[in-house]
FIPALO-553580 format. One record per atom (N, C-alpha, C, O): residue in three letters; atom name; x, y, z. Coordinates in nm, 4 decimals, padded with zeros to 6 digits, m for minus. Atoms other than C-alpha are relative to their C-alpha. Example, Ala and Ser with C-alpha at 12.3 -4.5 7.8 and 13.67 -1.06 7.14 Angstrom:
FIPALO-553580
> milo,marvo,c1,c2,c3
> ALA,N,00.0890,m00.1190,00.0000 $
> ALA,CA,01.2300,m00.4500,00.7800 $
> ALA,C,00.0900,00.1200,00.0000 $
> ALA,O,00.1936,00.1181,00.0665 $
> SER,N,m00.0820,m00.1190,m00.0060 $
> SER,CA,01.3670,m00.1060,00.7140 $
> SER,C,m00.0770,00.1090,00.0730 $
> SER,O,m00.0261,00.2198,00.0899 $
end
This chain:
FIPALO-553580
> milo,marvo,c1,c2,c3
> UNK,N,m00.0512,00.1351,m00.0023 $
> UNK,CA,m00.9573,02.6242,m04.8149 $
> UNK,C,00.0963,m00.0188,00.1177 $
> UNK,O,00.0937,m00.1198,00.1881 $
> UNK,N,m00.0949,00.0152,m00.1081 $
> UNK,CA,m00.6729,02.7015,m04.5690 $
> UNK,C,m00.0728,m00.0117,00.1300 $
> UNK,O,m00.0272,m00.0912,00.2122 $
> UNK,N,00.0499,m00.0358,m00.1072 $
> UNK,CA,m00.9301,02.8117,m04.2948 $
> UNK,C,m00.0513,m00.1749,00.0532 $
> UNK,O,m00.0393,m00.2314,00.1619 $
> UNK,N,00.0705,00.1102,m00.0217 $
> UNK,CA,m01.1124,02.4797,m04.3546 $
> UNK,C,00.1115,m00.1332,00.0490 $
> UNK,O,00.0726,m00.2181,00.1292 $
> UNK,N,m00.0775,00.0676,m00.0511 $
> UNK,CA,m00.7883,02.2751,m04.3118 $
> UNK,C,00.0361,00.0457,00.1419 $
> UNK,O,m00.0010,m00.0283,00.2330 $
> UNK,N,00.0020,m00.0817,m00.1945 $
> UNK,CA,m00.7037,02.4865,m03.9517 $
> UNK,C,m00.1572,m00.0329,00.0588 $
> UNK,O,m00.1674,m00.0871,00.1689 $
> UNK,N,00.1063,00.0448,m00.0711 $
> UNK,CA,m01.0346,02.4284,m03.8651 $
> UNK,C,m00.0015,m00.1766,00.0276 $
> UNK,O,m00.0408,m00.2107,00.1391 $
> UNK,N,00.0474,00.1298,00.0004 $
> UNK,CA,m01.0591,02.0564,m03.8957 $
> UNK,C,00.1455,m00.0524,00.1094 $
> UNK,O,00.1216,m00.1207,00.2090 $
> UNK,N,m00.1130,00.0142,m00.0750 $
> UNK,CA,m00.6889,02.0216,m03.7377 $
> UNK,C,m00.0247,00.0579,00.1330 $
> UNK,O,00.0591,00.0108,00.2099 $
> UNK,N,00.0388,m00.0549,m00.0728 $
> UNK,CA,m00.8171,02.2016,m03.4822 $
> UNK,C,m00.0517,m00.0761,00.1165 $
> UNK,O,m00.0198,m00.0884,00.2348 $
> UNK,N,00.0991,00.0864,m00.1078 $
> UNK,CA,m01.0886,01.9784,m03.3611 $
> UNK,C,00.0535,m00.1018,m00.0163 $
> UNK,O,00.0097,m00.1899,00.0577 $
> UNK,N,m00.0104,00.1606,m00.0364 $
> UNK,CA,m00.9197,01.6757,m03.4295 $
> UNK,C,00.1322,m00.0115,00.1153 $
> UNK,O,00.1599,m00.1026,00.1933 $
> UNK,N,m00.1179,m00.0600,m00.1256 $
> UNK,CA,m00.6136,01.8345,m03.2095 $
> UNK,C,m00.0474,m00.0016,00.1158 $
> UNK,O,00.0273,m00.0394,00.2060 $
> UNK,N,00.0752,m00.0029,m00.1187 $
> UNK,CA,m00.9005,01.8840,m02.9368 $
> UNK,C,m00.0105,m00.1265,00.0713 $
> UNK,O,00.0252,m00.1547,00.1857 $
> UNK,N,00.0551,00.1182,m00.0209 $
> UNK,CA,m01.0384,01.5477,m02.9607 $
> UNK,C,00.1112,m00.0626,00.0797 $
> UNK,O,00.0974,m00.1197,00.1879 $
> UNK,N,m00.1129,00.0845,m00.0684 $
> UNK,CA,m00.6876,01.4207,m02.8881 $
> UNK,C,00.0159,00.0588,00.1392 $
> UNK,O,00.0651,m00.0024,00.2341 $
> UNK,N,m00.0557,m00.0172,m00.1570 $
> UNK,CA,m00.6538,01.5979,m02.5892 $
> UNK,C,m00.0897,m00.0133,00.1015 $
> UNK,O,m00.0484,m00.0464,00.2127 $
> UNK,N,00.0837,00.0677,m00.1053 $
> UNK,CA,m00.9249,01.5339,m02.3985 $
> UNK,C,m00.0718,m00.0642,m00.0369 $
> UNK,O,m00.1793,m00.0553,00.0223 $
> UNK,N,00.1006,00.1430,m00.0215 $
> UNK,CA,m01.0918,01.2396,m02.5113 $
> UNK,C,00.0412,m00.1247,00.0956 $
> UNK,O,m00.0281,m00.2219,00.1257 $
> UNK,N,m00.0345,00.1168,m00.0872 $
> UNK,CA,m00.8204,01.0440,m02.2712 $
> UNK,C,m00.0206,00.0456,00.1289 $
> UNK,O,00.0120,m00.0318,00.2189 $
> UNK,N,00.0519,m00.0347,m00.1564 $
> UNK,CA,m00.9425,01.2393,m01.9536 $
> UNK,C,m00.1594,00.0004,m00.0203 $
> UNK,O,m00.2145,00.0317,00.0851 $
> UNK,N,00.1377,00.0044,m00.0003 $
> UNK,CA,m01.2985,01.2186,m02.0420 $
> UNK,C,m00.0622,m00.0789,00.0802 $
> UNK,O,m00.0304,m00.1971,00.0671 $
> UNK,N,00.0473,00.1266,m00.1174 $
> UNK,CA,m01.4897,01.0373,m01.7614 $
> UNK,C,m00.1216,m00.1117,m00.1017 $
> UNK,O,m00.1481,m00.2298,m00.0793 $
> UNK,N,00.1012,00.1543,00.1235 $
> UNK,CA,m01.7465,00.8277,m02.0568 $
> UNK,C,00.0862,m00.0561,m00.0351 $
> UNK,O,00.0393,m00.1683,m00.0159 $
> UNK,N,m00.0935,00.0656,00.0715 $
> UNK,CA,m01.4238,00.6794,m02.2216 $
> UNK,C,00.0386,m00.0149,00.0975 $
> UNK,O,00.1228,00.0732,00.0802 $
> UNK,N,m00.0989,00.0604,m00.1125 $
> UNK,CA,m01.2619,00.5644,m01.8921 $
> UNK,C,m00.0092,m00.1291,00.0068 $
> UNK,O,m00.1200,m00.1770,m00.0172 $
> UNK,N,00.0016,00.1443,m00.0261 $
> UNK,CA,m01.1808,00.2160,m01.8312 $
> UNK,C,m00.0930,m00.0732,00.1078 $
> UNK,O,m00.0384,m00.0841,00.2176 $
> UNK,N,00.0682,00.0207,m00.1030 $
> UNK,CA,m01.4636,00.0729,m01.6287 $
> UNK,C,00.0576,m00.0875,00.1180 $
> UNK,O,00.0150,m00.0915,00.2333 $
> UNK,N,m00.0569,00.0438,m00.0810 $
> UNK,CA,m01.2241,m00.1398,m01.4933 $
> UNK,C,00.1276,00.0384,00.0924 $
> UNK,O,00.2030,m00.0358,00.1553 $
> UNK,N,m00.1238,m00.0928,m00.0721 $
> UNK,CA,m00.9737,00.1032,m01.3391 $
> UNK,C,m00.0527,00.0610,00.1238 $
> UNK,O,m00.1740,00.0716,00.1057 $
> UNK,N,00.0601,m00.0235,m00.1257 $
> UNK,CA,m01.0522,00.2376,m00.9609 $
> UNK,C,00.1312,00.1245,00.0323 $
> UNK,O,00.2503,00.1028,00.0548 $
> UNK,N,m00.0527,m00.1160,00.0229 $
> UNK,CA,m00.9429,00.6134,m00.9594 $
> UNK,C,m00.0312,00.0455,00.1769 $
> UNK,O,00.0212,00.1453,00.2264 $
> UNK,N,00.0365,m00.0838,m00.1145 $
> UNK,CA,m01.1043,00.6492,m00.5894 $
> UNK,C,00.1275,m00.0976,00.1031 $
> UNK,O,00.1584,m00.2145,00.0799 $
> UNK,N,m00.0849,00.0306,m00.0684 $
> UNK,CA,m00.8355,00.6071,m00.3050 $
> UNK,C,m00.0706,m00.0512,00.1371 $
> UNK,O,m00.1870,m00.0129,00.1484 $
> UNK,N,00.0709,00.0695,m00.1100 $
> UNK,CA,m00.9422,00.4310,00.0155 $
> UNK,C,00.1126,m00.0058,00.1232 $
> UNK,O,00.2105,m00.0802,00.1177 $
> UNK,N,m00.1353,m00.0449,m00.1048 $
> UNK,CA,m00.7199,00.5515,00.3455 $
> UNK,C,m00.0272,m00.1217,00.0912 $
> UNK,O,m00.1329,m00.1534,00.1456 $
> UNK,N,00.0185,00.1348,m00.0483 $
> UNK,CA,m00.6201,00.2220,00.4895 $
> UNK,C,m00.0580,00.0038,00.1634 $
> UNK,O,m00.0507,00.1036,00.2350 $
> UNK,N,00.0084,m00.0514,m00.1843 $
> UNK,CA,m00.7404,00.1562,00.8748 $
> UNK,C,00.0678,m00.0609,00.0610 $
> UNK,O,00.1054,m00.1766,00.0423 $
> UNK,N,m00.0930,00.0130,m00.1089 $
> UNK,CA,m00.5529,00.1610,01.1345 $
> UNK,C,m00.0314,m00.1370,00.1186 $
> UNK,O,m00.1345,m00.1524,00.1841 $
> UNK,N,00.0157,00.1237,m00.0881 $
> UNK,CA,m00.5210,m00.1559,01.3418 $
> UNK,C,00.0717,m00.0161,00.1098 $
> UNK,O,00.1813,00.0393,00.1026 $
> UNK,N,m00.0497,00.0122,m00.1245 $
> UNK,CA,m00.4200,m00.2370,01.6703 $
> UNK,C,m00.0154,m00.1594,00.0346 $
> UNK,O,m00.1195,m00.2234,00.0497 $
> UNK,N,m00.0929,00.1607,00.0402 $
> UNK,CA,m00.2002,m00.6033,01.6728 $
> UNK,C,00.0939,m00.0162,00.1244 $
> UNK,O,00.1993,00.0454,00.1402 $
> UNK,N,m00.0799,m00.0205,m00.1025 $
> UNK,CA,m00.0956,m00.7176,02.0103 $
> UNK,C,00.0748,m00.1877,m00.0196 $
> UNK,O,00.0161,m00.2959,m00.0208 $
> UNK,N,m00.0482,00.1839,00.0017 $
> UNK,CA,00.1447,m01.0619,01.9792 $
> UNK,C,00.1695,00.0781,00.0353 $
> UNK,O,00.2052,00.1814,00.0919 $
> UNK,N,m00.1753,00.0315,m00.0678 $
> UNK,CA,00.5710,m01.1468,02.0036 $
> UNK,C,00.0582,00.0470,m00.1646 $
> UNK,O,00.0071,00.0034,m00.2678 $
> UNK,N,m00.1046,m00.0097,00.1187 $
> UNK,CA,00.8122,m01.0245,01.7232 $
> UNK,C,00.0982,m00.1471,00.0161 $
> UNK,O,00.1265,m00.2233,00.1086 $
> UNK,N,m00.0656,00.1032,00.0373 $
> UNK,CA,01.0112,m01.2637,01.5419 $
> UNK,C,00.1294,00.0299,m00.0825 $
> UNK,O,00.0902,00.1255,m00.1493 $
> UNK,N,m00.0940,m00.0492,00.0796 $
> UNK,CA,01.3642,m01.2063,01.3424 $
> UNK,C,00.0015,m00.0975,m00.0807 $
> UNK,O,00.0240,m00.2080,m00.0312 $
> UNK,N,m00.0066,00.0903,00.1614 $
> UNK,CA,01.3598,m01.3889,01.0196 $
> UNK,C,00.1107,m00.0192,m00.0744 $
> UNK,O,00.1450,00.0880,m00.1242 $
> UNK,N,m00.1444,00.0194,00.0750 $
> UNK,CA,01.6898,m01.5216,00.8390 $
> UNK,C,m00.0804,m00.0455,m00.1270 $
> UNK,O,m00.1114,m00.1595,m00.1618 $
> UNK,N,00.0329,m00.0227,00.1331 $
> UNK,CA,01.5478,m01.4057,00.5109 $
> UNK,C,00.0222,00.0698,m00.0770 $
> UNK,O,m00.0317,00.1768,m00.0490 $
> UNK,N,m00.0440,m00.0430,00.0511 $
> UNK,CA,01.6963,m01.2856,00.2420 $
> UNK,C,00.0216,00.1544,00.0412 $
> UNK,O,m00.0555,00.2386,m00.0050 $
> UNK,N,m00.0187,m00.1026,m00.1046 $
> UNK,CA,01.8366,m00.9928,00.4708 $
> UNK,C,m00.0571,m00.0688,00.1273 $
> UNK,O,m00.0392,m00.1826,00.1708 $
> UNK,N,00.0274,00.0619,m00.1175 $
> UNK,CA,01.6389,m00.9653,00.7858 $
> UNK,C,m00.1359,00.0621,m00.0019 $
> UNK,O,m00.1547,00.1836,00.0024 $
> UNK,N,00.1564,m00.0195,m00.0572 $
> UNK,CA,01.2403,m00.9873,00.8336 $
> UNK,C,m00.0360,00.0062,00.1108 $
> UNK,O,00.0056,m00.0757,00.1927 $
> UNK,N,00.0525,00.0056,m00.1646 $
> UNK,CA,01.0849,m00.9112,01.1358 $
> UNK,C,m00.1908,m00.0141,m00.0325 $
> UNK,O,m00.2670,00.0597,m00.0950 $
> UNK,N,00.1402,00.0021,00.0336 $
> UNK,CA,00.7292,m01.0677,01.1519 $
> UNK,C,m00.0759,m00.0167,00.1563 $
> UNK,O,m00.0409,m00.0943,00.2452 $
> UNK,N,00.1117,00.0041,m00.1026 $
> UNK,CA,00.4780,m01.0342,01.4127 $
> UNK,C,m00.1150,m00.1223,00.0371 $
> UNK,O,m00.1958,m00.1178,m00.0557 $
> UNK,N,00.0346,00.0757,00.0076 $
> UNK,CA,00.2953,m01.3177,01.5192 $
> UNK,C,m00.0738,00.0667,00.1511 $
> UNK,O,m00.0244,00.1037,00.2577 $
> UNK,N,00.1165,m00.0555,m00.0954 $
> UNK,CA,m00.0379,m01.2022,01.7125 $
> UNK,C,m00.0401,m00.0867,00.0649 $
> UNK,O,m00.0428,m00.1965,00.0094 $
> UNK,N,00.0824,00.0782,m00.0594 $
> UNK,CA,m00.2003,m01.3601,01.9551 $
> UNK,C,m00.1157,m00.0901,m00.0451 $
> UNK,O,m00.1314,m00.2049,m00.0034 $
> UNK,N,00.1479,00.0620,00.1096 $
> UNK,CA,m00.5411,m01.4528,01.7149 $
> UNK,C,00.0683,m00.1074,m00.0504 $
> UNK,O,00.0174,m00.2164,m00.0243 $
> UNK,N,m00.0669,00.0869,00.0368 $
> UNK,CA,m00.2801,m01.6477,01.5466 $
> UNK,C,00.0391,00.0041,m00.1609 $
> UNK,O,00.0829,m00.0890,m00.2284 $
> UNK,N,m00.0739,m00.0550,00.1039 $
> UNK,CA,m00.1990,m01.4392,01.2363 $
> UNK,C,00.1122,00.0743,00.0050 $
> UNK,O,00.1372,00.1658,00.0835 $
> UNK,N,m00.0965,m00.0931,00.0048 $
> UNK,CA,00.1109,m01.3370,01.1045 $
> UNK,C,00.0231,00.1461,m00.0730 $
> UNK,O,m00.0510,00.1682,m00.1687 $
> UNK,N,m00.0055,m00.1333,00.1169 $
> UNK,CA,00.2238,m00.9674,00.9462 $
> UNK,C,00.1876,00.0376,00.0213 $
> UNK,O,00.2855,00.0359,00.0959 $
> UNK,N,m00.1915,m00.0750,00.0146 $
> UNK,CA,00.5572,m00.8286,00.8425 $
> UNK,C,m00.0217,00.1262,00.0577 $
> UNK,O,m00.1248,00.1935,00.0576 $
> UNK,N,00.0375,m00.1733,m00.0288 $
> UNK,CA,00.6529,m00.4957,00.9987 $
> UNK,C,00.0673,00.0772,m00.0434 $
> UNK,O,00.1762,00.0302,m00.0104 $
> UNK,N,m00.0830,m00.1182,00.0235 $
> UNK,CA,00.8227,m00.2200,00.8845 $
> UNK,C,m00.0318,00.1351,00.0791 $
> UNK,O,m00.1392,00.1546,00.1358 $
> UNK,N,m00.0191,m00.1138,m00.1105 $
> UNK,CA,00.8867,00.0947,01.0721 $
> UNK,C,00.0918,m00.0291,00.1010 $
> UNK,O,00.1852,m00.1091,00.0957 $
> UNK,N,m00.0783,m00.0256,m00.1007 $
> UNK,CA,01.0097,00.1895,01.4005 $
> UNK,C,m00.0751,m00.1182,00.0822 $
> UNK,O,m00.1965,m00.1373,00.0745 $
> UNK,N,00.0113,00.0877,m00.0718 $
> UNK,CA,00.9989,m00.0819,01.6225 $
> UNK,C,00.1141,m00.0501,00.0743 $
> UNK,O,00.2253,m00.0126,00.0370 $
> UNK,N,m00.0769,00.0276,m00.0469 $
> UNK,CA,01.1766,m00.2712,01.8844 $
> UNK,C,00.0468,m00.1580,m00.0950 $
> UNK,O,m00.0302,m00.2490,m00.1257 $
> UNK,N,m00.0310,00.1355,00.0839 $
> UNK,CA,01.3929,m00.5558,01.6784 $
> UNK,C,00.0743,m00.0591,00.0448 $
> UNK,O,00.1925,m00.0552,00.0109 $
> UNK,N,m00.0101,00.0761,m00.0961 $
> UNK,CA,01.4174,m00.7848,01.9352 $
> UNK,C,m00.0339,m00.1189,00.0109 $
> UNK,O,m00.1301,m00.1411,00.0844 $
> UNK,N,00.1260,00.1488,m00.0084 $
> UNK,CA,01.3312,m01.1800,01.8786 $
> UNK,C,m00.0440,00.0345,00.2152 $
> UNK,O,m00.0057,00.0831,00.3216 $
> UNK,N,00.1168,00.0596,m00.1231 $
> UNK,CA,01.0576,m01.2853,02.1389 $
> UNK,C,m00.0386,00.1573,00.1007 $
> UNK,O,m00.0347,00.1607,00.2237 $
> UNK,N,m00.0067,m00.1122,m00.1265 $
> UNK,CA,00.9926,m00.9061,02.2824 $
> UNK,C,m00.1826,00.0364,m00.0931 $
> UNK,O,m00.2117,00.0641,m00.2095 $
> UNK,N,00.1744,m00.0109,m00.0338 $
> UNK,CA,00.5757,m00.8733,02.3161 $
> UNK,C,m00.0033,00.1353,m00.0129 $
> UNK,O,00.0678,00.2199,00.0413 $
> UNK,N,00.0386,m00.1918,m00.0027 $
> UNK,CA,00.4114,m00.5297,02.2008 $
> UNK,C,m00.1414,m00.0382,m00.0650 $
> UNK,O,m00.1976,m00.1400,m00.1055 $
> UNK,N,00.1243,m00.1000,00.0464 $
> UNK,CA,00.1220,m00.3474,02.1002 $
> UNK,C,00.0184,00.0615,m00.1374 $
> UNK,O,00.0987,00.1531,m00.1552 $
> UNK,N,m00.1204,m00.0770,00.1077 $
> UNK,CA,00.2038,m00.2476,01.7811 $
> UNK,C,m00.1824,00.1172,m00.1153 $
> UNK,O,m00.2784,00.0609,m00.1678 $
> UNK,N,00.1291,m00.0193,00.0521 $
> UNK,CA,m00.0831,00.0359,01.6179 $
> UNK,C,00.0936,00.0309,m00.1308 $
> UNK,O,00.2136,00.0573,m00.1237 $
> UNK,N,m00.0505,m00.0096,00.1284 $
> UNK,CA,m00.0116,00.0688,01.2443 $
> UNK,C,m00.1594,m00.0024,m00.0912 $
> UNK,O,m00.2772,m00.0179,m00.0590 $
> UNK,N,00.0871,00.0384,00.1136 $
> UNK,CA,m00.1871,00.0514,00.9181 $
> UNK,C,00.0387,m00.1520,m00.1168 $
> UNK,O,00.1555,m00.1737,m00.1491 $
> UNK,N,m00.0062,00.0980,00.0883 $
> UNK,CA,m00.2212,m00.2604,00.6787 $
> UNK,C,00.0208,00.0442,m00.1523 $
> UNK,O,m00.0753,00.1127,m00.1873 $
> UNK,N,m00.0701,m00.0145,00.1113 $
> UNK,CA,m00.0352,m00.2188,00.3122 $
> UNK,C,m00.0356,m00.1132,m00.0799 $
> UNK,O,00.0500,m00.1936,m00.1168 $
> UNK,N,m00.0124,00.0816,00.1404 $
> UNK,CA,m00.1964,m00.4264,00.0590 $
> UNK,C,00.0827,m00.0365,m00.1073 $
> UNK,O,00.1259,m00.1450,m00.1463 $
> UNK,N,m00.0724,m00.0443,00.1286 $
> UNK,CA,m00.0252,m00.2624,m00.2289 $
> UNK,C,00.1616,m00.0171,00.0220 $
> UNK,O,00.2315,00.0284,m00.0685 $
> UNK,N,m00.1607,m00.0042,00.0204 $
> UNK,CA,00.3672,m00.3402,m00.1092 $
> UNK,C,00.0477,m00.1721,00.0080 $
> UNK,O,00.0152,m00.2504,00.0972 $
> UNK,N,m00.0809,00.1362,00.0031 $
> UNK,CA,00.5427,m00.6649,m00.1705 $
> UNK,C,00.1270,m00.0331,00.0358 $
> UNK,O,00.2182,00.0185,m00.0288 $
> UNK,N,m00.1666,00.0209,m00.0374 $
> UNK,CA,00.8623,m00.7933,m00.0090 $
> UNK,C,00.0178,m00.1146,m00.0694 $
> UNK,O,m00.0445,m00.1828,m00.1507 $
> UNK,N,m00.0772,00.1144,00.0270 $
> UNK,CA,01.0994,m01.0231,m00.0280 $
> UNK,C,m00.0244,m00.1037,00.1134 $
> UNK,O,m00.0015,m00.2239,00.1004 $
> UNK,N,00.0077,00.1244,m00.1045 $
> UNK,CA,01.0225,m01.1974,00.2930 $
> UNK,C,m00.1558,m00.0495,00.0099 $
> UNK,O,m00.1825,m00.1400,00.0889 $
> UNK,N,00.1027,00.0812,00.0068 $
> UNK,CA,00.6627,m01.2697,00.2173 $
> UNK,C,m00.0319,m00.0566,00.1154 $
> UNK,O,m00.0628,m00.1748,00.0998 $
> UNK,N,00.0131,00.0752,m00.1326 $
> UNK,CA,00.6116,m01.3544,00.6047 $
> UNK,C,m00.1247,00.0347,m00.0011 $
> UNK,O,m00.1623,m00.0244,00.1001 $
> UNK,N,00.1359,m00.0390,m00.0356 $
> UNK,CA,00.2193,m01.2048,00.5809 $
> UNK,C,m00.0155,00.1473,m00.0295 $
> UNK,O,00.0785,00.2201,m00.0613 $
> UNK,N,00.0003,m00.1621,00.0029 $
> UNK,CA,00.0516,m00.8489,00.5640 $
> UNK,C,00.1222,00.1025,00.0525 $
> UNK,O,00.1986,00.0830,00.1471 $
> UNK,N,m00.0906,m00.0600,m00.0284 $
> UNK,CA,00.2606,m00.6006,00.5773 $
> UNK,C,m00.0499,00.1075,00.0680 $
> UNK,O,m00.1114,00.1993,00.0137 $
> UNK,N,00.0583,m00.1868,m00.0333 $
> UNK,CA,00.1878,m00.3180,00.8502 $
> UNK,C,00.1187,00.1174,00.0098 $
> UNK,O,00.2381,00.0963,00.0309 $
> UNK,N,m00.0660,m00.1023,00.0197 $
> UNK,CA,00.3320,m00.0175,00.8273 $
> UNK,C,m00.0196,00.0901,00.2123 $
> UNK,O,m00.1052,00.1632,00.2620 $
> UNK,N,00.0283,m00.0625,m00.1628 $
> UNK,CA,00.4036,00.0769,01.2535 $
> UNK,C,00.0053,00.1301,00.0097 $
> UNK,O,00.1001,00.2049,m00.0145 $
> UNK,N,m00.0247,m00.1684,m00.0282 $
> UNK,CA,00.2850,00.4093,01.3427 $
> UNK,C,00.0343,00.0018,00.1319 $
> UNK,O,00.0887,00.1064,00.1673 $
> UNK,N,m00.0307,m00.0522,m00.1266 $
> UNK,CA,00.3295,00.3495,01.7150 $
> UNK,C,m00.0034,m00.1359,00.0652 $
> UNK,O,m00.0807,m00.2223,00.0238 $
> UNK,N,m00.0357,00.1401,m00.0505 $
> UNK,CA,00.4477,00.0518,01.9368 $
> UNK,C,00.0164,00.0186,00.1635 $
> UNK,O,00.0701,00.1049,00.2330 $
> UNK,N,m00.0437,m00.0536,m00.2035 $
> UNK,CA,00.4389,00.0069,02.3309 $
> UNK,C,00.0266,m00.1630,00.0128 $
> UNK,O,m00.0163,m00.2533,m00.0590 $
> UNK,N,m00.0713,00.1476,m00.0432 $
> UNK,CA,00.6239,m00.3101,02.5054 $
> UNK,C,m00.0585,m00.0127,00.0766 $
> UNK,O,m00.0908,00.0788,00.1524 $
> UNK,N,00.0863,00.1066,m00.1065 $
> UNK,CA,00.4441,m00.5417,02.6987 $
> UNK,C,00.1219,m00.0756,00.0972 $
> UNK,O,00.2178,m00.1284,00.0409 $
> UNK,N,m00.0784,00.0463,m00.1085 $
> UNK,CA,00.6378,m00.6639,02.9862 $
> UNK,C,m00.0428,m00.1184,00.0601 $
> UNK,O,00.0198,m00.1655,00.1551 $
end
């Protein structure tokens, strides 16, 4: 009788532990695969923003804007090259457009 109670505790102890990593029971609506953003290359004029702190947004030539973060020159009206990646997933406070993340910046003269 005891064996049969340890046994049954057993498997229902199992069940609990991996029936929530099981790939058939997964949420079909959940997206487990990662996607490495691409790298873009954004040539326009920085802008300094009197926004709650201080935004600096990029305003490209095409005639879209993006927020930047990183290393950069933070300079109103100073023209660059700016290569970075695009950040879906982060939200500010200054809401000025995409947000890229600058991996590398050269000044246009």
């Amino acid at each position: 009788m005891i064996k049969t109670y340890i046994t049954v505790i057993s498997v229902i102890l199992a069940i609990a532990i991996f029936l929530p990593i099981s790939p058939t029971f997964a949420d079909p609506n959940s997206s487990t695969v990662k996607v490495k953003p691409a790298t873009v290359n954004l040539t326009g004029t920085i802008h300094k923003l009197a926004v709650e702190g201080t935004c600096y947004q990029l305003d490209t030539d095409n005639g879209k804007k993006y927020e930047l973060m990183g290393k950069f020159p933070k300079i109103e009206g100073t023209r660059v090259q700016v290569r970075g990646v695009i950040d879906p997933d982060i939200v500010t406070i200054c809401q000025v457009g995409q947000v890229v993340k600058v991996r590398s910046v050269r000044v246009i003269k």
